[in-house]
C-alpha positions in Angstrom: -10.7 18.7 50.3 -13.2 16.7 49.1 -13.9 15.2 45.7 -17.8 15.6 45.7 -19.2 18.6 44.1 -20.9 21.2 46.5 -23.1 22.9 44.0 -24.6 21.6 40.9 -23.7 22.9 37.6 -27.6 23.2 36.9 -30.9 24.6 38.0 -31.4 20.7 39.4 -29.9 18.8 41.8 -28.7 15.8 41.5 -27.4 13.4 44.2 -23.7 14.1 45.2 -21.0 12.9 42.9 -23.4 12.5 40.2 -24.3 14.8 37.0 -27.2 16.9 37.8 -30.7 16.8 35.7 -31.1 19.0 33.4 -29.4 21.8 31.2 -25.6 22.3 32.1 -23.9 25.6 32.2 -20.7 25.8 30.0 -17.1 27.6 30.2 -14.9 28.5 27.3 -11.7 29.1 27.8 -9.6 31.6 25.0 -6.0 31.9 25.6 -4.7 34.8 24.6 -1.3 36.8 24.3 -0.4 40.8 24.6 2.2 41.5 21.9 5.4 43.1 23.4 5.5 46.5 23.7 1.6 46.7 23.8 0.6 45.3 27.3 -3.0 46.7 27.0 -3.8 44.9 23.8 -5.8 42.0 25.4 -7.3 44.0 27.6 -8.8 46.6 25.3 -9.7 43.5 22.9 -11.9 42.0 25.7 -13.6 45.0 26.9 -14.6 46.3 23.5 -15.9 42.5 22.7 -17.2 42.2 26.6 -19.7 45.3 26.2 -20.9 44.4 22.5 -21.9 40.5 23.7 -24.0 42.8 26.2 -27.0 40.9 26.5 -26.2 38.2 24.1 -29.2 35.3 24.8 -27.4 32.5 26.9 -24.3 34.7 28.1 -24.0 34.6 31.8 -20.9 36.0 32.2 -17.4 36.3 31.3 -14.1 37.2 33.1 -10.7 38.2 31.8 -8.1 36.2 33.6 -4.1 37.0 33.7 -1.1 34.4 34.6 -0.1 35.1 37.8 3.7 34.3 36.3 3.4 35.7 33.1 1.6 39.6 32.6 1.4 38.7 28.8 -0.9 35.9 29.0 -4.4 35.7 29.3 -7.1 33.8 29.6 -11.1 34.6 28.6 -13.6 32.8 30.2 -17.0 33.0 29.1 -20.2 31.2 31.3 -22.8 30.1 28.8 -25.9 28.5 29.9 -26.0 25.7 28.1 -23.9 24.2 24.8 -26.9 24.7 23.1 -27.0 28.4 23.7 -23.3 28.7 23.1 -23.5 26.8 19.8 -26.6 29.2 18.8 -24.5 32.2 19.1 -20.7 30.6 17.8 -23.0 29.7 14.4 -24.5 33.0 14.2 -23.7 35.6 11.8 -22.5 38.4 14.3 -20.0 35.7 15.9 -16.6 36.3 13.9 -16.9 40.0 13.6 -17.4 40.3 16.8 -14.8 38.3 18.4 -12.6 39.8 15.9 -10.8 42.4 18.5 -9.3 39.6 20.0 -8.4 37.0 17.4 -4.8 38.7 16.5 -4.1 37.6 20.2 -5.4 34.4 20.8 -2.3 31.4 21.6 -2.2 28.3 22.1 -1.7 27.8 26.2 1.5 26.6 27.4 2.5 23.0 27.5 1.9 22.5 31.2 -1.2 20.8 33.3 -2.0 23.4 34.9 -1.7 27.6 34.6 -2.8 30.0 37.7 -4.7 33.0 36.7 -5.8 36.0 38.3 -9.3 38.2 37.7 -8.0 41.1 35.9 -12.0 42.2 34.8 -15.8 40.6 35.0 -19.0 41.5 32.6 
């Protein structure tokens, strides 16, 4: 496998190996938790949130990711297209409230380098 990138993380290419010109896409990563006994909780949380950030300026796309070792934890990762746009919306005033379905969830992710996830859900 090789170390070079084989797509840039921008509308411009740049020469391989090296950062690409222009405005970068971003991923956020949210770990999350489902409380025993309530399995769907995450779930639920990120579809209600998925469909209300519906069109949000910036938002490419985000994915709801679950440990292939552990059904209770979760991962949401959100594609922004750039940390500008993803700073605009985490300042905004519809931010909190609407992340709010999730935040009794969220966790801190397990002391390890590394965690393998699977795609439970896409938006």
């Amino acid at each position: 496998m090789s170390d070079q990138p084989t797509r840039p993380a921008s509308d411009e290419a740049g020469p391989a190996g090296a950062a690409p010109a222009g405005t970068h896409r971003v991923r956020v990563l949210v770990y999350a938790a489902a409380p025993t006994g309530e399995p769907d909780a995450v779930a639920a949380a990120y579809h209600r949130i998925s469909r209300d950030l519906a069109g949000t300026p910036g938002l490419l796309r985000n994915e709801l990711l679950r440990a292939a070792d552990d059904d209770r934890a979760f991962v949401v990762m959100s594609e922004w297209a750039s940390l500008e746009a993803f700073r605009a919306w985490e300042a905004g005033a519809a931010h909190r409230d609407t992340t709010a379905p999730l935040r009794d969830y969220q966790r801190v992710p397990a002391p390890r380098p590394f965690g393998v996830y699977q795609v439970t859900a896409t938006y």
